[in-house]
N, C-alpha and C positions, 0 to 999 in steps of 0.2 A: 504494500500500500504506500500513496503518495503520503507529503508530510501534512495538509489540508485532511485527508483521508483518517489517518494516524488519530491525528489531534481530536477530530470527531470521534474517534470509536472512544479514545479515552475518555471524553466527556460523559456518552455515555455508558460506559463500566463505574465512573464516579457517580452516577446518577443514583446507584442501589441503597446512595447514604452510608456503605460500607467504607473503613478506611483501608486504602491502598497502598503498598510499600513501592518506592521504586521500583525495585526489583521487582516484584510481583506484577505489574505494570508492564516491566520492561518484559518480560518469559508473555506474558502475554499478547504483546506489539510487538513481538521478536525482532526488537531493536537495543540501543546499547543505554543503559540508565542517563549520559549523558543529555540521549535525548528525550526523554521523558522529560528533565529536567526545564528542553527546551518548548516542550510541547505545553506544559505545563505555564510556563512567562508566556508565550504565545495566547492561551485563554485568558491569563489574566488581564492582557494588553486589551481583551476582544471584552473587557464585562464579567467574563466572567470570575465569580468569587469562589476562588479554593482556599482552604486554611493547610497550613504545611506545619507538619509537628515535626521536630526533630526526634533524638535519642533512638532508644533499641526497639520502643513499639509505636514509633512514632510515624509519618506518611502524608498520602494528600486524602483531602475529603471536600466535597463540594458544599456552599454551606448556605447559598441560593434553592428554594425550594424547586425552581423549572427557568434555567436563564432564557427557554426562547418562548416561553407566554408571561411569566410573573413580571417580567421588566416592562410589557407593553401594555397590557390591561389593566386602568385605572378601576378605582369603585364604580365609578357612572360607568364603564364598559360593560363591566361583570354586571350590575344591574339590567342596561340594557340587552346582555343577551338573556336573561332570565324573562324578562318581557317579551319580548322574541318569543321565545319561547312558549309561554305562556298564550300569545294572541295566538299561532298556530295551531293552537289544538283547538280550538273554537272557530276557524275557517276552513276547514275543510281539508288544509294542505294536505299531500298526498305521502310527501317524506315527512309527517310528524313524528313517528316516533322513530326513525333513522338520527332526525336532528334530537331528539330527545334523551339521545346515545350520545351523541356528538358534543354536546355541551354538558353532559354529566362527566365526558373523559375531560373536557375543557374545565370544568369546573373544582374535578377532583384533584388539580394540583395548585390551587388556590386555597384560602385560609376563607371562611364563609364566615365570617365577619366582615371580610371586606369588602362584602357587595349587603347593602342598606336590603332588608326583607319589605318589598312593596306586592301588598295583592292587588292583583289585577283583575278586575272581572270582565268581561266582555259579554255582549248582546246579540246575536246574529243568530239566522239560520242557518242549518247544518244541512249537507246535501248529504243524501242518501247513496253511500258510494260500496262498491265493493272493493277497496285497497287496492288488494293484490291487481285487480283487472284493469285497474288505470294506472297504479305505477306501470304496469308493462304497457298500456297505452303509448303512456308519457316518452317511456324508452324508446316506442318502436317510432314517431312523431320526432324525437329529439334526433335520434340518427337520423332518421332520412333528411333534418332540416341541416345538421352539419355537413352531408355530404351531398346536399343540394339534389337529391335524389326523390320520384314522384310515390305518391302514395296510392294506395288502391284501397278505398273504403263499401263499408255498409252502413248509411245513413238514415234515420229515423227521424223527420221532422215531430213539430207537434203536436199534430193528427196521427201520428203514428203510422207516417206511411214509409215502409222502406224503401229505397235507392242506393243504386252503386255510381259511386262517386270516382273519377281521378283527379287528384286534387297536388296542387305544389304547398307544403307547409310553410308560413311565414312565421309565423310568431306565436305565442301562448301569452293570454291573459287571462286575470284571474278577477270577477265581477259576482259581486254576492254570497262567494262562497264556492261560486262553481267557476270552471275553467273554461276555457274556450280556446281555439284553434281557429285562426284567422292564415287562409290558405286561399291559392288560386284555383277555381274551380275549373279544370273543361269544361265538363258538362254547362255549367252555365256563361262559360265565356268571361268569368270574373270574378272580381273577390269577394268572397265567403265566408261566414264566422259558421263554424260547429261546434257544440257544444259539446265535450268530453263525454259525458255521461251516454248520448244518443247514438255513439259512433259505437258499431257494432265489430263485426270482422276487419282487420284491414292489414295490409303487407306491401310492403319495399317493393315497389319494382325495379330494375335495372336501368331506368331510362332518366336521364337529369334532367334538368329544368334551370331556366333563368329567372332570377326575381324580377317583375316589370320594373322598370327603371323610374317608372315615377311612384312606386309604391314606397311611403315612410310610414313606420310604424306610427312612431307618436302624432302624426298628423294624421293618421286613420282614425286613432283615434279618442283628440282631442276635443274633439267637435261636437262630441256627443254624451248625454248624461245616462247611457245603457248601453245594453246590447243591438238594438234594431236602427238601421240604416236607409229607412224608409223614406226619404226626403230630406231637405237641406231648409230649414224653416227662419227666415228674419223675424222675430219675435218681439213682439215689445208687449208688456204685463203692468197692471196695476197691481198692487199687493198691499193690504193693510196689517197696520200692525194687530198683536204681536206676534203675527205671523212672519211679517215682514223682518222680523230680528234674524229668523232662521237664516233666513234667504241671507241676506246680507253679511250672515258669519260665514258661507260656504262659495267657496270657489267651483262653480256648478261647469263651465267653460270659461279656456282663456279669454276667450276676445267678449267677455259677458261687462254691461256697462250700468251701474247701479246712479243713480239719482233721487237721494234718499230726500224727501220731504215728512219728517220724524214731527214735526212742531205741527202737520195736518193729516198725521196717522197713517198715511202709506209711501210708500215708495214707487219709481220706473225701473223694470229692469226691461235692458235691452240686451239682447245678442243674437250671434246667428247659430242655430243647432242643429242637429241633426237626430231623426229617429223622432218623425210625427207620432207613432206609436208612443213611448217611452214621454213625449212632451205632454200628449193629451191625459195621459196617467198620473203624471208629475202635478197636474193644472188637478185632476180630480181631486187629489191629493190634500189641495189647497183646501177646496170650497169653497164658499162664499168669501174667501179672503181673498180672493183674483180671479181681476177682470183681464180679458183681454182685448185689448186694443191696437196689435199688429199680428198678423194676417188676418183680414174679416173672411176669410174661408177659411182659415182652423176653428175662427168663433163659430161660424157653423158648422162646422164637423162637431164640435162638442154641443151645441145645440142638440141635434140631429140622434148624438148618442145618449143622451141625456132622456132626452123621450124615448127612445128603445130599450133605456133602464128601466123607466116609470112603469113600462108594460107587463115587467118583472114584478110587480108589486100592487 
């Protein structure tokens, strides 16, 4: 082994908290104690803290509890991967408890005083997943998206009708709880969101694919407050308070443009968005605390559905 090489393996043999003789050291680096000696000034130059005892039962010992995590993870680190931690199992994530392994081996060479104990409760819907059958999803999705290769699916819309799909994977987002797959469709000549769960058989083909050149993910999909793509709407909303507090703590889209009149009880919001669907739900939402006032053809769309509720009743 090189002298880089050397210096690493000693590190960790001193890791076991055991103390180590020169010698002992050196039979085991089958090198000469001189360099032990050297390898040894060498870690300490780099950070790392050995204590060196002289005499007849004397050696090195490492006396840092882990030099390549304990030196860079503050209190507020080690809390926020514990929060991390924690919101993930309440959204569905698919590696929870892989990462739940992950920062229990992260955590176990820390002193658990020094991350502050905060409970975290969270609220959300949980999607009804079989694990095992979307992490292999996930897998089969995430290669074919590295190596730019096409997919061959079985798709389930929300009527539950099935279709085979060949579709190019772009991207994976995650909205609600659930996941989605935003891919070029053949079959429909353009881009597509699937939703994890509905996607039934599917496998690698051998055939690549190029990503359209004007396709960006985050401008796919900034523009919109869900999942549905159904039109591209100029919106302008009355909203009173204190409904209107909500509205105006949340960043709903970027180009969204608030004109808050707080001193005569509502506010304007204006922006442009997308997914008529996801907007007209967003408005029912509201109720009688918004009006709309830009497009007069969504005010009648929700008109229109409004009395096709009343018939419910």
């Amino acid at each position: 082994m090189g002298k880089v090489s050397n210096a690493l393996y000693m590190l960790l043999l001193l890791k076991n908290n055991q103390k180590w003789t020169r010698k002992k050291l050196a039979k085991e680096l089958e090198v000469n104690i001189r360099e032990i000696t050297r390898y040894k000034d060498d870690l300490c130059r780099a950070g790392v803290e050995i204590e060196e005892t002289r005499g007849r039962y004397g050696g090195y010992r490492l006396i840092s509890r882990d030099y390549l995590l304990d030196s860079t993870l503050t209190p507020n680190e080690l809390t926020a991967i514990n929060q991390v931690l924690e919101l993930t199992k309440h959204q569905s994530f698919l590696y929870a408890k892989e990462l739940e392994v992950a920062v229990t081996k992260i955590l176990s060479v820390h002193d658990p005083e020094k991350a502050p104990s905060i409970t975290l409760e969270t609220k959300a819907n949980t999607i009804k997943y079989d694990y095992q059958m979307e992490q292999s999803k996930w897998a089969i999705i995430n290669e074919a998206k590295i190596y730019f290769k096409k997919l061959h699916i079985e798709y389930s819309n929300a009527n539950n009708e099935i279709s085979t799909r060949t579709i190019h994977p772009y991207t994976i987002y995650a909205y609600k709880g659930a996941n989605y797959l935003v891919a070029f469709c053949e079959n429909r000549n353009e881009v597509r969101q699937f939703k994890f769960i509905r996607i039934g058989k599917m496998k690698i083909i051998d055939k690549h694919f190029e990503v359209i050149s004007t396709f960006d993910a985050k401008t796919y999909l900034k523009s919109s407050i869900g999942v549905y793509k159904d039109g591209i709407i100029d919106l302008k909303l009355k909203i009173f308070y204190p409904f209107a507090r909500n509205i105006k703590e949340t960043i709903w889209v970027d180009n969204q443009k608030i004109t808050d009149y707080e001193e005569d009880n509502y506010l304007i919001f204006e922006a442009q968005m997308e997914g008529k669907t996801e907007i007209i739900s967003w408005i029912f939402g509201m109720k009688d605390s918004c009006i709309v006032l830009e497009p007069p053809s969504l005010k009648e769309d929700i008109i229109q559905l409004y009395k096709k509720c009343l018939k419910n009743y």
